[in-house]
NUVEX-628557 format. One line per field, with one value per residue: z, x negated, y of N, C-alpha, C in turn. Coordinates in nm, 3 decimals, m for minus. Each point is the difference from the previous one (the first is absolute). Example, Ala and Ser with C-alpha at 12.3 -4.5 7.8 and 13.67 -1.06 7.14 Angstrom:
2
nz	0.780 | m0.072 $
nx	m1.319 | 0.035 $
ny	m0.569 | 0.105 $
caz	0.000 | 0.006 $
cax	0.089 | m0.082 $
cay	0.119 | 0.119 $
cz	0.000 | 0.073 $
cx	m0.090 | 0.077 $
cy	0.120 | 0.109 $
//
This chain:
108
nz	6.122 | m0.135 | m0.024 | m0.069 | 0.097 | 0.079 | m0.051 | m0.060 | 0.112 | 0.002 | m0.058 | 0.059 | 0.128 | m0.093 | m0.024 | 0.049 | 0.010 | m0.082 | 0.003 | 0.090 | 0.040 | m0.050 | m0.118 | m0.016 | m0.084 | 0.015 | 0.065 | m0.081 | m0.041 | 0.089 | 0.041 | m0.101 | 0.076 | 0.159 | m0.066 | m0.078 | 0.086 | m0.090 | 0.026 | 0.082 | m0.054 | 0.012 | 0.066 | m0.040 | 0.128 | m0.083 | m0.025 | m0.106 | m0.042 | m0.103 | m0.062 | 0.103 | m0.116 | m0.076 | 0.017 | m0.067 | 0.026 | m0.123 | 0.081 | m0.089 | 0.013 | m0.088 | m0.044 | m0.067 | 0.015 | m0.072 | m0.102 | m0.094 | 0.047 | 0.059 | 0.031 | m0.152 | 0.057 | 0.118 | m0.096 | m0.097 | 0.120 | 0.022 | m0.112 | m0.083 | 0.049 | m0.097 | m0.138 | 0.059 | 0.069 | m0.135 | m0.135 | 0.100 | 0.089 | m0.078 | m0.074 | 0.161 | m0.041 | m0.005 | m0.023 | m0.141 | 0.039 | m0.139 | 0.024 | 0.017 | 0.068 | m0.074 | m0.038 | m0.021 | 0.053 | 0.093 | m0.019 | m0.020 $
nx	2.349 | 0.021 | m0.084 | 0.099 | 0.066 | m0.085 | 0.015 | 0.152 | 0.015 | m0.120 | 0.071 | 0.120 | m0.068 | m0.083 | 0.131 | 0.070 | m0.119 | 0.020 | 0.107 | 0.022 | m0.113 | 0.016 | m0.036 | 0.097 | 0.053 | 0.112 | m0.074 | m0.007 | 0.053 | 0.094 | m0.039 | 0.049 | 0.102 | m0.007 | m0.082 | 0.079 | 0.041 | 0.042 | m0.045 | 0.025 | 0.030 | m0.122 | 0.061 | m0.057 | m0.093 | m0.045 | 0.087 | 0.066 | m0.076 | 0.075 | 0.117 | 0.147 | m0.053 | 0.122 | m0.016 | 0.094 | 0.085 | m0.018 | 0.140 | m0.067 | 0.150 | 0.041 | 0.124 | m0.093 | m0.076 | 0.078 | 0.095 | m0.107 | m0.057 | 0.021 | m0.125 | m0.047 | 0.071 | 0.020 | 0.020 | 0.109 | 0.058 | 0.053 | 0.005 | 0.076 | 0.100 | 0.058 | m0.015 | 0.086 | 0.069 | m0.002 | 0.089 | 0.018 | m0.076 | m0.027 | 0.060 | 0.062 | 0.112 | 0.138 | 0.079 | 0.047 | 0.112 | 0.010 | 0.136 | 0.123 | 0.016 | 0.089 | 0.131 | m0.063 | m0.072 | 0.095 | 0.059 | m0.151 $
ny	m6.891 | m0.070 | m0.074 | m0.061 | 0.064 | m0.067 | m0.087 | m0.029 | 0.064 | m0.063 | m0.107 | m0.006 | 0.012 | m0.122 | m0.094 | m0.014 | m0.043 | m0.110 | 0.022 | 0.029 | m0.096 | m0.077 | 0.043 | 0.122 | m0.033 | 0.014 | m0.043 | m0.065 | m0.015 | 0.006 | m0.106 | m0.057 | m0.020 | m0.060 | m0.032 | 0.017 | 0.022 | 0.156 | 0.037 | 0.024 | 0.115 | 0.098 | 0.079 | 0.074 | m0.013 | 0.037 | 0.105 | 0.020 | 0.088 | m0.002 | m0.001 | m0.020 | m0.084 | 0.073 | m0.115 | 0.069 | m0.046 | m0.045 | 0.000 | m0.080 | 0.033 | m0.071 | 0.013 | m0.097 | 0.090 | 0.113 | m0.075 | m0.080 | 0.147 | m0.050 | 0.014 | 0.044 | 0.100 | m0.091 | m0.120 | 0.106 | m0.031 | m0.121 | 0.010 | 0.064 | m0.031 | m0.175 | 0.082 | 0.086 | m0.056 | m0.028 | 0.034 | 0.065 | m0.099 | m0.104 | 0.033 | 0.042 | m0.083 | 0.022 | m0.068 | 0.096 | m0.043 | m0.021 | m0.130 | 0.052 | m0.081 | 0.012 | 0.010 | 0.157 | m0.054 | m0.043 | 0.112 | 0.082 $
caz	m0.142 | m0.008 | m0.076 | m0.178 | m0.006 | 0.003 | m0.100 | m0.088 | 0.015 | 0.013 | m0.107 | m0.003 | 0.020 | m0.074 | m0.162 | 0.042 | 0.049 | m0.114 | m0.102 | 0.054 | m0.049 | m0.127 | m0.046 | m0.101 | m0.081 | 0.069 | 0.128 | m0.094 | m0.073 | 0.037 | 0.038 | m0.132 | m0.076 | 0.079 | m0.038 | m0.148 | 0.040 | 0.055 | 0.177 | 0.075 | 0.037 | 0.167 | m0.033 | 0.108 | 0.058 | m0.055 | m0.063 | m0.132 | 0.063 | m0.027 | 0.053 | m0.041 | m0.104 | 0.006 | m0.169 | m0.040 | m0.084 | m0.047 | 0.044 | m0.071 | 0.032 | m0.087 | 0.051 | 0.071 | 0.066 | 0.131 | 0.015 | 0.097 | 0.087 | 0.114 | 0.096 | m0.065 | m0.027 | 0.117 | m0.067 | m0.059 | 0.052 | 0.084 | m0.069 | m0.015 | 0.151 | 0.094 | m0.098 | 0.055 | 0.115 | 0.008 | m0.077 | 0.031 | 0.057 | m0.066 | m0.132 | m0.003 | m0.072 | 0.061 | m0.106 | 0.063 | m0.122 | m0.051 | m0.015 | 0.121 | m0.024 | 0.033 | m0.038 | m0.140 | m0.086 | m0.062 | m0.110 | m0.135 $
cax	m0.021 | m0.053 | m0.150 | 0.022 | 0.069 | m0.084 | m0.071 | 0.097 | m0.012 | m0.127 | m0.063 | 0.078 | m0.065 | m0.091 | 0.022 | 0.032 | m0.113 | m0.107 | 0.064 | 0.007 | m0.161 | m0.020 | 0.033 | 0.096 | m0.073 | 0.035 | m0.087 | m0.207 | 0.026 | m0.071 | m0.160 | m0.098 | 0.064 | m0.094 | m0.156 | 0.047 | 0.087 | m0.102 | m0.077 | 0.109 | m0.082 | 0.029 | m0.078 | m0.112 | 0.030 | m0.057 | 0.091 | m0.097 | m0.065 | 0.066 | 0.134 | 0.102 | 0.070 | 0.125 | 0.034 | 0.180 | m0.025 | 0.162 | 0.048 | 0.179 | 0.053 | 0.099 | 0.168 | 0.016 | m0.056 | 0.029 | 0.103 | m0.014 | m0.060 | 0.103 | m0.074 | m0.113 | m0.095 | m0.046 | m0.095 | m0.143 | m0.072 | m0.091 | m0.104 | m0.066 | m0.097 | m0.134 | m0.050 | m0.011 | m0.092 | m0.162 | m0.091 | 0.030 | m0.099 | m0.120 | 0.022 | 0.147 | 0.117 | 0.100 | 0.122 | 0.125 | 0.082 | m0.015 | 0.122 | 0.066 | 0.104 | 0.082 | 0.136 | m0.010 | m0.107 | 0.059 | 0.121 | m0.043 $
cay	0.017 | m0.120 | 0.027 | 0.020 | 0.132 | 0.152 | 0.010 | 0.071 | 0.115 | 0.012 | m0.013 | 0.112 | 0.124 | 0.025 | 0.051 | 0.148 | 0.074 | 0.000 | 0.036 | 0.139 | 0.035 | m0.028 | 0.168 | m0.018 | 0.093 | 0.182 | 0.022 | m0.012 | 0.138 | 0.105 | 0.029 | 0.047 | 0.175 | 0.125 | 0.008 | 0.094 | 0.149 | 0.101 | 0.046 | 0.156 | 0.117 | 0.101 | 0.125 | m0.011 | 0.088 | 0.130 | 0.100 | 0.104 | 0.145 | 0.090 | 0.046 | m0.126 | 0.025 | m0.084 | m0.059 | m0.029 | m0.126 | m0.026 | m0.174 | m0.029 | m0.105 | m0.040 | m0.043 | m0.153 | m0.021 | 0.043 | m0.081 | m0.113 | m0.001 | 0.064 | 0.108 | 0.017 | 0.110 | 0.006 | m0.062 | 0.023 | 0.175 | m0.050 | m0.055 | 0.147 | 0.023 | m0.090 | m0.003 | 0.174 | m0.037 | m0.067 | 0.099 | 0.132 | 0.004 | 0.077 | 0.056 | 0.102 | 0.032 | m0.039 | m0.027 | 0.027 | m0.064 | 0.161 | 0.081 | m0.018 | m0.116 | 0.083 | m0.079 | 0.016 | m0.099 | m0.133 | m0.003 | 0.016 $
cz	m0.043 | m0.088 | m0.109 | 0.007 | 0.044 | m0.140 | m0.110 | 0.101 | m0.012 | m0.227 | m0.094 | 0.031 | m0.047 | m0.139 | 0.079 | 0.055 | m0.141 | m0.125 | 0.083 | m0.010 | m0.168 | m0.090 | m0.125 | m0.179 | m0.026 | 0.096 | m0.090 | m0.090 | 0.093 | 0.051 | m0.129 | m0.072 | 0.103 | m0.078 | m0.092 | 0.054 | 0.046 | 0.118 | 0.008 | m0.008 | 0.113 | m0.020 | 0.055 | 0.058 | 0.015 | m0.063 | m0.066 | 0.047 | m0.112 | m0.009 | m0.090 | m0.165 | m0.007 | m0.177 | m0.006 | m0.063 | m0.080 | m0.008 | m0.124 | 0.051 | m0.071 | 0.065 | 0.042 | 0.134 | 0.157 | 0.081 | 0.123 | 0.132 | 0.137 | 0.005 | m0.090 | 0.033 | 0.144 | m0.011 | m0.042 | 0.057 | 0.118 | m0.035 | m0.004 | 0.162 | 0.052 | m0.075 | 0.060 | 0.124 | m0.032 | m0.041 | 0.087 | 0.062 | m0.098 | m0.102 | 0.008 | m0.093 | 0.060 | m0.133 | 0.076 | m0.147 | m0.087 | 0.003 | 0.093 | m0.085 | m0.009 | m0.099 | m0.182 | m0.057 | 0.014 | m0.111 | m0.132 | m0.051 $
cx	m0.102 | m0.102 | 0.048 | 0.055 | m0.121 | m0.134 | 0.048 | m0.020 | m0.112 | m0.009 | 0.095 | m0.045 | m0.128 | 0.024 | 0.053 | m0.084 | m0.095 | 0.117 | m0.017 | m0.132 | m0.007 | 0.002 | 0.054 | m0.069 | 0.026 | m0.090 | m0.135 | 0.093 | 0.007 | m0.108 | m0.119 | 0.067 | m0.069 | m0.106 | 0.045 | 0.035 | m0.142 | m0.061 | 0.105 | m0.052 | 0.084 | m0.067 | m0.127 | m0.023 | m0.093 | 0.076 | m0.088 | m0.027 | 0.105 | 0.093 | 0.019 | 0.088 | 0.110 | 0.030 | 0.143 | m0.053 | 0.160 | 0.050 | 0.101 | 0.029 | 0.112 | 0.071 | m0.005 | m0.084 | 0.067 | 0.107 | m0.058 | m0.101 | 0.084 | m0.050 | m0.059 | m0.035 | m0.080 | m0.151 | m0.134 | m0.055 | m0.091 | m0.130 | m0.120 | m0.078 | m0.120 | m0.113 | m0.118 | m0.120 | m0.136 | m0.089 | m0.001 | m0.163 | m0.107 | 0.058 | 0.064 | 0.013 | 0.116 | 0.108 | 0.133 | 0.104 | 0.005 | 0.141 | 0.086 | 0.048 | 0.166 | 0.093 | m0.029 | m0.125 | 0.052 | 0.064 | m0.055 | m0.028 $
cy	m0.105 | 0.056 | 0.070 | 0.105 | 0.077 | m0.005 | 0.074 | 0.147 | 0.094 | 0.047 | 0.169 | 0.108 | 0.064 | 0.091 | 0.168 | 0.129 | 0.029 | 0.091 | 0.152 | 0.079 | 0.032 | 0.176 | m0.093 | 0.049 | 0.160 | 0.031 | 0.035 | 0.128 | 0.128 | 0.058 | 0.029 | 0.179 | 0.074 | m0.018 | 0.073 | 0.138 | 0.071 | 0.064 | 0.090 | 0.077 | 0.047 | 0.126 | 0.058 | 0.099 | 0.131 | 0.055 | 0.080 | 0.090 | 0.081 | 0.080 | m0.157 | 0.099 | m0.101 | m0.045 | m0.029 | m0.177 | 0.020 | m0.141 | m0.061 | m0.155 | m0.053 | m0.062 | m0.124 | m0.010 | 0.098 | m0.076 | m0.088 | 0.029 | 0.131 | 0.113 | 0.015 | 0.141 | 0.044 | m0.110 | 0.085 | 0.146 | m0.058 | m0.106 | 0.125 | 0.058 | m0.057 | 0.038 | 0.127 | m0.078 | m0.085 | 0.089 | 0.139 | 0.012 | m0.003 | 0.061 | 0.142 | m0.028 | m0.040 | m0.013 | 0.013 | 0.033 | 0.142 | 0.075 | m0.086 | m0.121 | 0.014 | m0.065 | 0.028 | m0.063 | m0.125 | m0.013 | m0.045 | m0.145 $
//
C-alpha cells in the first residue's frame, strides 16, 4: 500500500470518527428537555397513621378520543393507580374510578 492510499485512508477514517463524535442538534435538545422535565416522584416510605380513604375520581372520555386510543380505559386505571401509589403513603388516599366503564357511557 502506497503512501497516498494510506494517507486517503487515514484522512477517511478521521472524517468518520469526527462525524460519529460530533452531537447532533436532536442530541442538545434533548439534553436541554432533561433539564426541563420534573423530578419523579416516589412514594415514601412512611405510610399514614390513618385509615386509607378512597376518592371516586370521575373519568370523561370523548368519542375522539376513545376512537383513537386502543386501551384507554386500562390507561386510565393505571394512571389512577400510579396516582394511588404516591399519594396513598403520606396522604392515605387511594383513587378509584367512580363508575364502571361500560358500553352505555360510550353511547351517550
Amino acid at each position: 500500500m502506497g503512501l497516498a492510499a494510506r494517507v486517503a485512508l487515514l484522512a477517511v477514517w478521521g472524517c468518520v470518527l469526527s462525524v460519529s463524535c460530533a452531537k447532533r442538534p436532536v442530541d442538545y435538545a434533548r439534553e436541554q428537555a432533561r433539564t426541563l422535565a420534573p423530578a419523579k416522584l416516589e412514594s415514601s416510605s412512611q405510610p399514614s397513621t390513618g385509615p386509607v380513604r378512597k376518592i371516586r375520581v370521575r373519568v370523561y372520555a370523548d368519542s375522539d378520543s376513545r376512537e383513537q386510543v386502543v386501551r384507554w380505559r386500562s390507561s386510565v386505571v393505571s394512571q389512577l393507580q400510579r396516582a394511588s401509589a404516591v399519594m396513598q403513603g403520606p396522604l392515605g388516599v387511594v383513587f378509584e374510578p367512580a363508575r364502571r366503564f361500560d358500553e352505555e357511557a360510550q353511547a351517550r
